[in-house]
gemmi code that builds the backbone of each chain (N, CA, C; Angstrom):
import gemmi

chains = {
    "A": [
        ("UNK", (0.851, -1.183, 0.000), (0.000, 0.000, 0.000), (0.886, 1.231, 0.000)),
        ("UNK", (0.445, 2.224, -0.948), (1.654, 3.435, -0.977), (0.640, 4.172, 0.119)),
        ("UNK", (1.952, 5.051, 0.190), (1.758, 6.294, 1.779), (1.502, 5.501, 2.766)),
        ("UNK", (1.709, 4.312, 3.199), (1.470, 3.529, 4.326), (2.182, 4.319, 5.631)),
        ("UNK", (2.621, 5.419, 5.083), (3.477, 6.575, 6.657), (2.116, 7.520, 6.949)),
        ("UNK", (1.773, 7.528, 6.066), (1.015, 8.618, 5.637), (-0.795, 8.415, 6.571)),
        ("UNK", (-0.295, 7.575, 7.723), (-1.815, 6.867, 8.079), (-1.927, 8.634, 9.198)),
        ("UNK", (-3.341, 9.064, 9.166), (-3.439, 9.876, 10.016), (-3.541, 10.308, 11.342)),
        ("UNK", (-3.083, 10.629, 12.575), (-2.705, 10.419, 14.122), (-4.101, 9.883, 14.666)),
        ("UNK", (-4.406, 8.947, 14.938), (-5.649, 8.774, 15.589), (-6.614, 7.621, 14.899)),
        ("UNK", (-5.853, 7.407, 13.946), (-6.653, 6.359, 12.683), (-5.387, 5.022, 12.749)),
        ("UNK", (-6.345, 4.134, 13.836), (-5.675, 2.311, 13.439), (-5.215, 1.994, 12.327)),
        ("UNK", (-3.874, 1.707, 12.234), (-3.984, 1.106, 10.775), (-4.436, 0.024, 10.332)),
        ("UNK", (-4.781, -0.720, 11.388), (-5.840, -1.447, 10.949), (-7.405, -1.302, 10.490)),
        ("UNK", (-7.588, -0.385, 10.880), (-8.961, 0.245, 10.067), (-8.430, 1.215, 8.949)),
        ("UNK", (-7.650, 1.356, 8.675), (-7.560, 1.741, 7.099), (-7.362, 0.448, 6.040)),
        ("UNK", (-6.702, -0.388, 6.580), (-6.306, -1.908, 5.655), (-7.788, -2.306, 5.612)),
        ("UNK", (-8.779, -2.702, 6.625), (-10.236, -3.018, 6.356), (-11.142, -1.774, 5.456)),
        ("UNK", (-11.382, -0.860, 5.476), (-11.645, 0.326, 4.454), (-11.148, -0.433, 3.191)),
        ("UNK", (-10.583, 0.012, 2.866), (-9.795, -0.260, 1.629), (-10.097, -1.677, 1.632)),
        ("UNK", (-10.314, -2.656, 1.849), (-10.844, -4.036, 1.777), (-12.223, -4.055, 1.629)),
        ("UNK", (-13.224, -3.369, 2.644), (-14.429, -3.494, 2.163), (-14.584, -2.463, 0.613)),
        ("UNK", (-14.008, -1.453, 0.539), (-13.971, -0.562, -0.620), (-13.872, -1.520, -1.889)),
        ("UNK", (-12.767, -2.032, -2.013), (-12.464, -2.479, -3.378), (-13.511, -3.528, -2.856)),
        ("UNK", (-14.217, -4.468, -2.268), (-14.990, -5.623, -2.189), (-16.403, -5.472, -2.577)),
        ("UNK", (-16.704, -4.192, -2.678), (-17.758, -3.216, -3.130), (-17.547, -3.216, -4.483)),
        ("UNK", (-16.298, -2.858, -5.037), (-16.280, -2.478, -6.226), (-15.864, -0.816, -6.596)),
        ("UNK", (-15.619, -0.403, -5.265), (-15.166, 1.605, -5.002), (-13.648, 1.427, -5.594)),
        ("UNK", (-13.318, 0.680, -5.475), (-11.965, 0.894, -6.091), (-10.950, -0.157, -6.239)),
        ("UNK", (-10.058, -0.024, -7.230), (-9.217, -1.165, -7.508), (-7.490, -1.263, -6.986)),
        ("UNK", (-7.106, -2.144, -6.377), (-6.229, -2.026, -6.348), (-5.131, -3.110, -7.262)),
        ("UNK", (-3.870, -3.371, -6.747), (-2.585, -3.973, -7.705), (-1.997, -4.432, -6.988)),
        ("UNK", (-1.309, -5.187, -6.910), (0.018, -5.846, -6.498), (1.349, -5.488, -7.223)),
        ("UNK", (2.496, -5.163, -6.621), (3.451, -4.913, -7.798), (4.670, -6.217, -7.278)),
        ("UNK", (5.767, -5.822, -7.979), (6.937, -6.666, -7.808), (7.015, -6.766, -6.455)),
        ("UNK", (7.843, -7.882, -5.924), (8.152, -7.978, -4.787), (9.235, -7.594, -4.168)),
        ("UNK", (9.958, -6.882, -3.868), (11.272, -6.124, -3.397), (12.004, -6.624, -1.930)),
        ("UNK", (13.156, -6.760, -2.044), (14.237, -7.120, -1.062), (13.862, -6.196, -0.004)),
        ("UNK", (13.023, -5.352, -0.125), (13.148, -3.904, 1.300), (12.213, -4.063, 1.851)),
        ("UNK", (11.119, -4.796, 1.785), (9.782, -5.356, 2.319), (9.797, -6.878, 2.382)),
        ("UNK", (11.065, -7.464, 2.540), (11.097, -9.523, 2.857), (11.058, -9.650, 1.488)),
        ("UNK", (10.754, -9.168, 0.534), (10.263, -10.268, -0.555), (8.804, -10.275, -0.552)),
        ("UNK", (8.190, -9.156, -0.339), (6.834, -8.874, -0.459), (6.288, -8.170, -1.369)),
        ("UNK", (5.244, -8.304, -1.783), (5.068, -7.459, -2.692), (3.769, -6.170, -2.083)),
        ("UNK", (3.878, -4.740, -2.978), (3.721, -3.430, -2.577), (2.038, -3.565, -2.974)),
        ("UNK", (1.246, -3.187, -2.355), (-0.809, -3.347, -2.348), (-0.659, -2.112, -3.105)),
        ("UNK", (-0.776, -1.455, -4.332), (-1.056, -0.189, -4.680), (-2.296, 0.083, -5.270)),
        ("UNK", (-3.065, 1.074, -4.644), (-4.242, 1.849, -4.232), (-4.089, 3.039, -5.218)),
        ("UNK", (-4.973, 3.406, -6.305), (-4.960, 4.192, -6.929), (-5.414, 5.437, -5.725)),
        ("UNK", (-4.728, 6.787, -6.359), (-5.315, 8.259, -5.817), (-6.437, 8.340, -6.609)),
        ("UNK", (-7.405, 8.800, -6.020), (-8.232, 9.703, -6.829), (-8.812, 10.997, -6.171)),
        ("UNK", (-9.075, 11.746, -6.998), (-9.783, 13.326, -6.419), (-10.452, 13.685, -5.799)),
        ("UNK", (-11.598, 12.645, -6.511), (-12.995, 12.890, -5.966), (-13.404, 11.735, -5.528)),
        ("UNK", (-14.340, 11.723, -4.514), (-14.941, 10.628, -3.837), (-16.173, 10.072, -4.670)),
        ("UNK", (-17.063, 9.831, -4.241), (-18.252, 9.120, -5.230), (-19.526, 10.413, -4.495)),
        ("UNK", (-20.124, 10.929, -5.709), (-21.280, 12.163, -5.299), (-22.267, 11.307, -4.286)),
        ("UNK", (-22.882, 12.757, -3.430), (-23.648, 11.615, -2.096), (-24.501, 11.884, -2.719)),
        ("UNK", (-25.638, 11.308, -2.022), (-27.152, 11.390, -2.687), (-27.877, 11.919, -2.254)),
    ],
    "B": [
        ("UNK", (-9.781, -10.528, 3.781), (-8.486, -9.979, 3.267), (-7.382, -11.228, 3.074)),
        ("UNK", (-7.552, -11.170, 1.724), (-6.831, -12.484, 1.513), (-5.616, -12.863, 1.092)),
        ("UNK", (-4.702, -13.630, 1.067), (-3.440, -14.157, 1.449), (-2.601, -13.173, 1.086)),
        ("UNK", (-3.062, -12.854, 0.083), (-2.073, -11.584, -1.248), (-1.961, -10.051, -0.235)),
        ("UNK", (-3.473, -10.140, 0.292), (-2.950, -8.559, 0.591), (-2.695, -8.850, 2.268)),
        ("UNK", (-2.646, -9.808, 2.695), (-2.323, -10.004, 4.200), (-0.821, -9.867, 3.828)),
        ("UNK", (-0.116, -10.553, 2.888), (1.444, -10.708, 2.448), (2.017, -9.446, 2.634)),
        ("UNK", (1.026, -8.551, 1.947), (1.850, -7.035, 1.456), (1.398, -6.130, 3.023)),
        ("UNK", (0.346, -6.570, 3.794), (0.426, -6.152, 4.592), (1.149, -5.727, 5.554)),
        ("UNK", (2.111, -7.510, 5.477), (3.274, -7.855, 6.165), (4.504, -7.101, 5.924)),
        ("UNK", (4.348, -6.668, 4.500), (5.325, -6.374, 3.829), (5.742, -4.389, 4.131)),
        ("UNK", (4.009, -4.377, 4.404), (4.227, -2.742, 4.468), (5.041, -2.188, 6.100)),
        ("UNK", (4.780, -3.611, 6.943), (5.002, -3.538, 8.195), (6.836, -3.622, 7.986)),
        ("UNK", (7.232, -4.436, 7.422), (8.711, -4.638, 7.501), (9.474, -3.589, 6.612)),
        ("UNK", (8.504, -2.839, 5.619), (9.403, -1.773, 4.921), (9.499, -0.667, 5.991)),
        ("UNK", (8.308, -0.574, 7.034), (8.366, 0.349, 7.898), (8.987, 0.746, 9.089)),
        ("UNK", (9.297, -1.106, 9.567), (10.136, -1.290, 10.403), (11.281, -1.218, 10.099)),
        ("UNK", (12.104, -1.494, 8.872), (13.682, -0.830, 8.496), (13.840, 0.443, 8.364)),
        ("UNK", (12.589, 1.218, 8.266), (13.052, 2.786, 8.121), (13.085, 3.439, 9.339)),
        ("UNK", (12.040, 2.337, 9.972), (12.636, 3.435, 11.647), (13.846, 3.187, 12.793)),
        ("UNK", (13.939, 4.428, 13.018), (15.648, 4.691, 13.906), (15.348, 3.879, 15.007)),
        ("UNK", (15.982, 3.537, 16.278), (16.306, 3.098, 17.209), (16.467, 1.836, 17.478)),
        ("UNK", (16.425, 0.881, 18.494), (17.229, -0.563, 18.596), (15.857, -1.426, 17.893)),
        ("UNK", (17.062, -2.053, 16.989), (16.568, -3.357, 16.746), (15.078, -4.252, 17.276)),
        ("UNK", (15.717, -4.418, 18.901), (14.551, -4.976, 19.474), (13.185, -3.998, 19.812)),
        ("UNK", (13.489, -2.635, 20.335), (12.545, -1.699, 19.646), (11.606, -1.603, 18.342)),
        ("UNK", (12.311, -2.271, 17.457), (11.511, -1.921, 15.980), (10.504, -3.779, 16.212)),
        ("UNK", (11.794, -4.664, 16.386), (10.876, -5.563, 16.122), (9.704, -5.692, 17.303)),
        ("UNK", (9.423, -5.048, 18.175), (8.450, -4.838, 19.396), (7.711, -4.392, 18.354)),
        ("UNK", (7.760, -3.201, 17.967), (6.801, -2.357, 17.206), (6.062, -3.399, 16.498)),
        ("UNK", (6.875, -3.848, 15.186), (6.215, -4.831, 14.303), (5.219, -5.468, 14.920)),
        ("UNK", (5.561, -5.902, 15.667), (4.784, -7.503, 16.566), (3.370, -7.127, 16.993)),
        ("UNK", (3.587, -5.472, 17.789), (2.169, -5.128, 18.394), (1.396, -4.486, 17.145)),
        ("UNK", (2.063, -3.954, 16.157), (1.202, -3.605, 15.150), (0.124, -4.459, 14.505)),
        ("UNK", (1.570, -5.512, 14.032), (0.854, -6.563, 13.476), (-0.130, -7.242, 13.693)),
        ("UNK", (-0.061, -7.294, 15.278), (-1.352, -7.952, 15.989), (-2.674, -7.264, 16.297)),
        ("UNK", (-2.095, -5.654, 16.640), (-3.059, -4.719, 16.229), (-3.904, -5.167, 14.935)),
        ("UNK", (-3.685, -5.067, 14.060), (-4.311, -5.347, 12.462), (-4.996, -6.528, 12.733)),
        ("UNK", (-4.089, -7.463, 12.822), (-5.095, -8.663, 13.215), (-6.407, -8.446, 13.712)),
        ("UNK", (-6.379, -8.470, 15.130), (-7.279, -8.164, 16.104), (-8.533, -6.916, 15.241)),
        ("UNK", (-8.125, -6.004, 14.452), (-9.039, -5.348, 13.954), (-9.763, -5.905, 13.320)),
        ("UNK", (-9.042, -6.838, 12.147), (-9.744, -7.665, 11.205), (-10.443, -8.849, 12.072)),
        ("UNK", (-10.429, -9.464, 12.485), (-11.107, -10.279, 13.451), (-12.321, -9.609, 14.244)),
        ("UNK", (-11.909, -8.642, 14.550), (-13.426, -7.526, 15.282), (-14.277, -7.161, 14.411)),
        ("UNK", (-13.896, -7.023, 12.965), (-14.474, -6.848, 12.072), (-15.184, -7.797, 11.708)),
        ("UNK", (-14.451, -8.996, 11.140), (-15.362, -9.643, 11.075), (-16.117, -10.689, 11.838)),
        ("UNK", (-15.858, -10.214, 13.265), (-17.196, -10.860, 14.227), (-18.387, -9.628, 14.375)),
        ("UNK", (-18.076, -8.736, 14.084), (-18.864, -7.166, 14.030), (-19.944, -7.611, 12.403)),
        ("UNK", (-19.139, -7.977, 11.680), (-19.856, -7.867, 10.104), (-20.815, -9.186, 10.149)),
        ("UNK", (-20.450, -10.117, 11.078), (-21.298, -11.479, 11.397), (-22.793, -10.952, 12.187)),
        ("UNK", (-22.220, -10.063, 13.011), (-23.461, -10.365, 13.871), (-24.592, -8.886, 13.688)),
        ("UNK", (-24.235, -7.986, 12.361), (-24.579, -6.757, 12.527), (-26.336, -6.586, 12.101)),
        ("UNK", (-26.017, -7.416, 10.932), (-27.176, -7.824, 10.492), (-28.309, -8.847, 10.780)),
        ("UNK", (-28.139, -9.442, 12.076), (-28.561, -10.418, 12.186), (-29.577, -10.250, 13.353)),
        ("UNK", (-31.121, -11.016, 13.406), (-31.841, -11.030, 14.541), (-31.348, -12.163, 15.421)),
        ("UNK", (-31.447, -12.071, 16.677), (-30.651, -13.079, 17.627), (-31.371, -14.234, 17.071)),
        ("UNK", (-32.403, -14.785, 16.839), (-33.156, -15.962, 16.130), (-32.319, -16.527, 15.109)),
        ("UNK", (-31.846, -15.758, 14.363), (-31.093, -16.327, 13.137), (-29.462, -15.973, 13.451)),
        ("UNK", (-28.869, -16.026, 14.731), (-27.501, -15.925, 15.281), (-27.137, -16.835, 14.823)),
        ("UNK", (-27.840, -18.196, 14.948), (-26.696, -19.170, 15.249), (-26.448, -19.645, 13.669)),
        ("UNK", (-25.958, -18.613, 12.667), (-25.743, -19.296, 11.769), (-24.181, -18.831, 11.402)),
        ("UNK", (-23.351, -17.988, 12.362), (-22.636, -17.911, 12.235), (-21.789, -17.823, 13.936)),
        ("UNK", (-20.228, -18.015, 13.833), (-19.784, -17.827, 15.161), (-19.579, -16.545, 15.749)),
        ("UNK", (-19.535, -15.522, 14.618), (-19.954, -13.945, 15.174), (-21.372, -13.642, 15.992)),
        ("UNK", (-22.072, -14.182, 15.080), (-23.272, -14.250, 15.391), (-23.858, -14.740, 16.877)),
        ("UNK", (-23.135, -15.958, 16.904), (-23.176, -16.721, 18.245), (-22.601, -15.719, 18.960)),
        ("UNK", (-21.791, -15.706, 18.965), (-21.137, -14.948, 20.309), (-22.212, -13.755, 20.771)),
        ("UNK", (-22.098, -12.915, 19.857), (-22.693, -11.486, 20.244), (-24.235, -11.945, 20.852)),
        ("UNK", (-24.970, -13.115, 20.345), (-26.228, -13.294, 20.953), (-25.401, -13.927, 22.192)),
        ("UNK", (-25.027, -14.669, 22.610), (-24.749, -14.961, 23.555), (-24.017, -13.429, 25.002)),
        ("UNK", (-23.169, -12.851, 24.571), (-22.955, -11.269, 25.083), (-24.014, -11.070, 25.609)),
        ("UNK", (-25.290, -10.589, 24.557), (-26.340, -9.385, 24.444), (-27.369, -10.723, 25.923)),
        ("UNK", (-27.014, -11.757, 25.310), (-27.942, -12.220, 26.860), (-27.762, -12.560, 28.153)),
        ("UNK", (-25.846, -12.666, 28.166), (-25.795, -12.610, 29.266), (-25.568, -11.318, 30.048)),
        ("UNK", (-25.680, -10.382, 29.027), (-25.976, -8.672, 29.967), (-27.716, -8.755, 30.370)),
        ("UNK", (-28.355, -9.128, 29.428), (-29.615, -9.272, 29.773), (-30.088, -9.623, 30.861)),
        ("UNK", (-29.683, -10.789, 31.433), (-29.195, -12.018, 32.617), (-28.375, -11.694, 33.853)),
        ("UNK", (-28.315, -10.639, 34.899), (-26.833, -10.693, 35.145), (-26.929, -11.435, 36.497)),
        ("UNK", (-28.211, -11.717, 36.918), (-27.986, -13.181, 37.898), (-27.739, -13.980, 38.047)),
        ("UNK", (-27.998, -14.533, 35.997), (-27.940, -15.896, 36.091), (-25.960, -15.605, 35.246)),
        ("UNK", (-25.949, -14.440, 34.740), (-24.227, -14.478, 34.485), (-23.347, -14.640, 35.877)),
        ("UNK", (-23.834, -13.813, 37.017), (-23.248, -13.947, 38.107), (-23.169, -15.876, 39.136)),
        ("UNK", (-23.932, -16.471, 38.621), (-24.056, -17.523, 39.211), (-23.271, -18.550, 38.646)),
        ("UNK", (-23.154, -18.262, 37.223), (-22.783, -19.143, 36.079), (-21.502, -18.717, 36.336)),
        ("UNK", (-21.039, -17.840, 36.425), (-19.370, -17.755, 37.128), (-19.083, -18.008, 38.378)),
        ("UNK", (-19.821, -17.707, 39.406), (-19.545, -18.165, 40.325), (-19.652, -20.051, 40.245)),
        ("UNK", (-20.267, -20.510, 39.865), (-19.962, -21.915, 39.712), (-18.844, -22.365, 39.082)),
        ("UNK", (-18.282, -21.511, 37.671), (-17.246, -21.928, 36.989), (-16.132, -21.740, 38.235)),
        ("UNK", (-16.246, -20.400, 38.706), (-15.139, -20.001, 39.790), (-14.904, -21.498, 40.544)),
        ("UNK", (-16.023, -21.760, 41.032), (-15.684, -23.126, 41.960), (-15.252, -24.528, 41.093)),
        ("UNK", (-16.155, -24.617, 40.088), (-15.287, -25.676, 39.560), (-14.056, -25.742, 39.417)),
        ("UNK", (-13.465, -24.833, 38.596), (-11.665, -24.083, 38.748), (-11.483, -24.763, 39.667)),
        ("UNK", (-11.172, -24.134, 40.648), (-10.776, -23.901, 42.077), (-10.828, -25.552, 42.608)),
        ("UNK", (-12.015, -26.437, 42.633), (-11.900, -27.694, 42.948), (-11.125, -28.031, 41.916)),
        ("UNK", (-11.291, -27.974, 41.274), (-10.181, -28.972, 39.710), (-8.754, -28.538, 40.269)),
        ("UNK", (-8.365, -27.443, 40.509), (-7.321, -27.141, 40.704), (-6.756, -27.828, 41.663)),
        ("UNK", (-7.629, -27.968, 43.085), (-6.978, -28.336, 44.387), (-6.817, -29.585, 44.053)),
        ("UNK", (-7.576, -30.984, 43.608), (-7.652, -31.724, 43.394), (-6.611, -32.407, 42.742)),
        ("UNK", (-6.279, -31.585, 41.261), (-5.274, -32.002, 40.761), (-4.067, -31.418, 41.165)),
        ("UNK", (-3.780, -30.344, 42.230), (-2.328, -29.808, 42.708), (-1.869, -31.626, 43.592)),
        ("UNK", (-3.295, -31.427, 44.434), (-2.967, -32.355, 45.652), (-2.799, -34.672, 44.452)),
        ("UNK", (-3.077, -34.518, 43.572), (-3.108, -35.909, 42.620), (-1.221, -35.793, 42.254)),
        ("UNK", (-0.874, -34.599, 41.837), (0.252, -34.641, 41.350), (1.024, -34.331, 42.641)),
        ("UNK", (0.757, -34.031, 43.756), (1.744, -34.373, 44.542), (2.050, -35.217, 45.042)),
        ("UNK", (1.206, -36.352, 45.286), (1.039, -37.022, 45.787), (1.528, -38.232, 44.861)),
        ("UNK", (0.742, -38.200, 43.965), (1.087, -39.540, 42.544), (1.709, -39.316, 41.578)),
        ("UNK", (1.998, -37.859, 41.093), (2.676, -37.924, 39.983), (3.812, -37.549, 39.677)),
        ("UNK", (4.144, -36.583, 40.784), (5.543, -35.937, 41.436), (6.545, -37.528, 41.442)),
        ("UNK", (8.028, -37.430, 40.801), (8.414, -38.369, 40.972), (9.311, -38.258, 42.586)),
        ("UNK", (9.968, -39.286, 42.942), (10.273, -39.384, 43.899), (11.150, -38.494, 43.878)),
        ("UNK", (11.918, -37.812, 45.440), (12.838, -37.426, 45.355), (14.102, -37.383, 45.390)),
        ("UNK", (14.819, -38.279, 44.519), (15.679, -38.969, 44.190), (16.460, -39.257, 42.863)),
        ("UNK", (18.297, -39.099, 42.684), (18.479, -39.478, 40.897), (17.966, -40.332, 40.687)),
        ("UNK", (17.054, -40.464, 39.422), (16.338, -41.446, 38.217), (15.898, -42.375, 39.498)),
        ("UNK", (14.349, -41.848, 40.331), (14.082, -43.333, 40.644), (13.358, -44.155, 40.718)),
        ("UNK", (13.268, -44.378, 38.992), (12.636, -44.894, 38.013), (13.741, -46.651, 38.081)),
        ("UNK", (15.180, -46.466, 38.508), (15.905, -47.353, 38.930), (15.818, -47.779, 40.655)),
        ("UNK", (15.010, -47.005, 41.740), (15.431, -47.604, 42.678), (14.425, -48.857, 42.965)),
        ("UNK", (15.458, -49.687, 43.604), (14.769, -51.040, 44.153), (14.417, -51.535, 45.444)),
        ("UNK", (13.872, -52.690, 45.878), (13.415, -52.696, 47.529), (13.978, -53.925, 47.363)),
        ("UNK", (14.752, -54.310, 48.401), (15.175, -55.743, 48.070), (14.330, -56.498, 49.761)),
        ("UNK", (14.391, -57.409, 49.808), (13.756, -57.823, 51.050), (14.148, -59.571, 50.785)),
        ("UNK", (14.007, -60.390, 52.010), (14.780, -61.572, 52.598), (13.630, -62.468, 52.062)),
        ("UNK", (13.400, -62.956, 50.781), (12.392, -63.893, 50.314), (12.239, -65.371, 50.976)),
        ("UNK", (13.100, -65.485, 52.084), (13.330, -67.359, 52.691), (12.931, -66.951, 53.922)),
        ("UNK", (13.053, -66.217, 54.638), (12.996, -66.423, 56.034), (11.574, -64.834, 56.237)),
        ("UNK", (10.337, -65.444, 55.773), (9.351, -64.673, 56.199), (8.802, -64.734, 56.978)),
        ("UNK", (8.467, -63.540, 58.442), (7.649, -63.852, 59.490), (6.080, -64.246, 58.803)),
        ("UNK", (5.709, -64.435, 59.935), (4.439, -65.108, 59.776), (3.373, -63.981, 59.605)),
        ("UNK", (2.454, -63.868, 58.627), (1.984, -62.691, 57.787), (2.048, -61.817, 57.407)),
        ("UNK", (3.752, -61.827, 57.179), (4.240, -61.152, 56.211), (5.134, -61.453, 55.314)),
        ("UNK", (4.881, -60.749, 53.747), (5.939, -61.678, 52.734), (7.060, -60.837, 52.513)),
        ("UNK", (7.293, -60.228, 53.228), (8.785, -59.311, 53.087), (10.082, -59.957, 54.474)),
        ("UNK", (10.028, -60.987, 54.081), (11.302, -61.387, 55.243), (12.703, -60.368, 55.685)),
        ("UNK", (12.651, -60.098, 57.169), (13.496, -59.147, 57.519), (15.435, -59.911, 57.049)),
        ("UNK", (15.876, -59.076, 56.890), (17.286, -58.908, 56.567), (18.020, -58.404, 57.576)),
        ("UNK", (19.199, -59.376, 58.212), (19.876, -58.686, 59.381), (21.160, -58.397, 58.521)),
        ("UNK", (22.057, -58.010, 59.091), (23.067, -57.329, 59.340), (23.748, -58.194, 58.247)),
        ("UNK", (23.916, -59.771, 58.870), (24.786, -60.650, 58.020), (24.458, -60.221, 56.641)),
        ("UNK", (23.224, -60.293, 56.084), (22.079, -60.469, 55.094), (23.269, -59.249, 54.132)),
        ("UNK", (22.967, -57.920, 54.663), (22.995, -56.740, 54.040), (24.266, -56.691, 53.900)),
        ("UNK", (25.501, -57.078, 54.481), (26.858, -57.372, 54.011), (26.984, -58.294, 53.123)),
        ("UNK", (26.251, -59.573, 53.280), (26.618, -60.693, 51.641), (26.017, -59.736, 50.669)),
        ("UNK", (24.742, -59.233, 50.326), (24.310, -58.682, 49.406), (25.885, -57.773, 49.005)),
        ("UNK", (26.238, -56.939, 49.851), (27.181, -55.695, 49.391), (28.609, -56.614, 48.842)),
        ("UNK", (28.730, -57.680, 49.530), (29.654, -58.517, 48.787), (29.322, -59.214, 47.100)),
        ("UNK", (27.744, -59.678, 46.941), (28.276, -60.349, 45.779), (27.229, -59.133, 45.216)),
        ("UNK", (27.297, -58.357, 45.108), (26.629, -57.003, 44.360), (27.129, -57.063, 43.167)),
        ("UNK", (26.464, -57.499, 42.160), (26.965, -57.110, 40.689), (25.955, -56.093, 39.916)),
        ("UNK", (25.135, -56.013, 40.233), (23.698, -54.706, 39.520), (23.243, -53.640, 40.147)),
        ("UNK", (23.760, -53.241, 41.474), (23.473, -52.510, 42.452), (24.469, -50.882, 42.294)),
        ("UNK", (23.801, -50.194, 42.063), (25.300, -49.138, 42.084), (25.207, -48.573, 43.402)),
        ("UNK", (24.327, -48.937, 44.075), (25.117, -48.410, 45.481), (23.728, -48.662, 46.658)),
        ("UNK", (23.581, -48.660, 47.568), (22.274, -49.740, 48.475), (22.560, -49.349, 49.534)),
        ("UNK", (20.897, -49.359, 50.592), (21.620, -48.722, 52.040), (20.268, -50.035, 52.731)),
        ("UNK", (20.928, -49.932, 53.963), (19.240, -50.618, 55.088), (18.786, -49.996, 55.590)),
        ("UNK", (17.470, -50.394, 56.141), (17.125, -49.658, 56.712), (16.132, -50.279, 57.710)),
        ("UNK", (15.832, -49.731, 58.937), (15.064, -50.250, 59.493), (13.992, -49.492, 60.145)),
        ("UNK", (12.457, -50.332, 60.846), (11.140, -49.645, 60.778), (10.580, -50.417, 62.717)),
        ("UNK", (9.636, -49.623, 62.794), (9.073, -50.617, 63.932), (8.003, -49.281, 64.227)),
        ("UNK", (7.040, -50.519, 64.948), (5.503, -49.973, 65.000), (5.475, -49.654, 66.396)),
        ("UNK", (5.707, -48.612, 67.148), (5.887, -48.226, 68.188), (4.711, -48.516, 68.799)),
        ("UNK", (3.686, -47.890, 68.493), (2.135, -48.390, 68.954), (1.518, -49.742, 69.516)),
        ("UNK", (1.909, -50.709, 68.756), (1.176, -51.688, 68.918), (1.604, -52.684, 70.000)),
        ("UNK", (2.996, -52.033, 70.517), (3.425, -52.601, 71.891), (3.675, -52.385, 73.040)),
        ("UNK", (3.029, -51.041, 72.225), (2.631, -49.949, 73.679), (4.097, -49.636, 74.850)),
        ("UNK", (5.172, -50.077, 74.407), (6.430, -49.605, 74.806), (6.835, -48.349, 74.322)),
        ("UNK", (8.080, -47.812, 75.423), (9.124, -47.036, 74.836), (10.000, -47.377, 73.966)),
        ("UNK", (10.468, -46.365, 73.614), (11.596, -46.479, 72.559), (12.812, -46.162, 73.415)),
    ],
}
model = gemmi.Model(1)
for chain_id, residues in chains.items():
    chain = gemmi.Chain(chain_id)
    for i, (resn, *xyz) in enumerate(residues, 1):
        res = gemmi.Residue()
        res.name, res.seqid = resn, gemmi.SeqId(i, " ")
        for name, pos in zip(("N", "CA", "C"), xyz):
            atom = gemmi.Atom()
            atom.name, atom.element = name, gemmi.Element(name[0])
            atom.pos, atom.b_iso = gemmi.Position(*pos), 0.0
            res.add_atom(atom)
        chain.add_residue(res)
    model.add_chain(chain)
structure = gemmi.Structure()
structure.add_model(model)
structure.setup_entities()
């Protein structure tokens, strides 16, 4: 997941990893897997598109 | 959250833990409670997402479900929650004494090297009369120490029933 520093003072990071799980499980958004890199075990990086705008309320 | 993004989860935890300063065992502390942090969220979650929707009637179709009906009634209950522990309390508590006092008694080995090897030897020819352990004198316990070939080392000992003859010692 990029900006994974980037979690905000007061927000679990575990309730941002579930967000983003029920989100894309919805269909709100897609994420990727990329290569797996020596600087994370041999893991590979969850990347979460940015976007601008949220979805219009109703 | 499945295997792939639990992996990178892991992964976001260990890129994070090499970037931060201080000891070693510091960082890997961090990791550990984070990690379990996350866990524990996802698990609350989904005993939260089990039981959110659900009328207690139709609980038991999941173990989120179960639980939280089970919670919501024993707050409902708190006499019969208070009793229902107080009984567990006592069961504990007897199980406990029971089995402290089984293993001291029976399962504790002796106190002694390996004595899983010690032996009782006793005078098999010359038995008093209703009893099959024939006493061993003095002579007895010196031939033994003479033709000793399996023994690594042997003591005597002797006993008497003070009571039953109503004498001093």
């Amino acid at each position: 997941m990029k900006n994974s520093n980037a979690t905000p003072s007061g927000v679990a990071r575990g309730a941002v990893y579930m967000t983003l799980d029920r989100l894309e499980k919805k269909g709100l958004l897609t994420s990727m897997l990329s290569e797996p890199t020596a600087e994370r075990g041999g893991r590979a990086t969850r990347c979460v598109p940015q976007w601008t705008a949220g979805l219009p309320t109703r | 959250m499945d295997s792939r993004i639990a992996d990178s989860v892991i992964g976001d935890l260990e890129e994070l833990r090499r970037r931060r300063s201080g000891s070693a065992f510091r960082n890997r502390l961090w990791f550990w409670t984070t990690a379990l942090g996350i866990l524990f969220h996802a698990v609350g979650r989904r005993i939260a997402a089990g039981a959110a929707f659900r009328s207690p009637r139709s609980a038991s179709n999941g173990i989120g479900g179960d639980f939280c009906h089970a919670v919501r009634l024993l707050r409902q209950h708190p006499g019969f929650t208070t009793t229902a522990m107080l009984i567990f309390a006592l069961g504990i508590g007897a199980n406990t004494t029971v089995f402290s006092v089984v293993r001291a008694v029976l399962l504790r080995p002796l106190p002694y090297h390996e004595p899983e090897r010690l032996v009782f030897l006793w005078n098999g020819l010359e038995t008093r009369q209703g009893s099959s352990h024939g006493v061993m004198t003095g002579r007895h316990v010196a031939e033994v120490g003479r033709q000793n070939a399996t023994l690594e080392s042997f003591a005597a000992f002797t006993y008497w029933d003070e009571g039953s003859k109503g004498g001093s010692i």
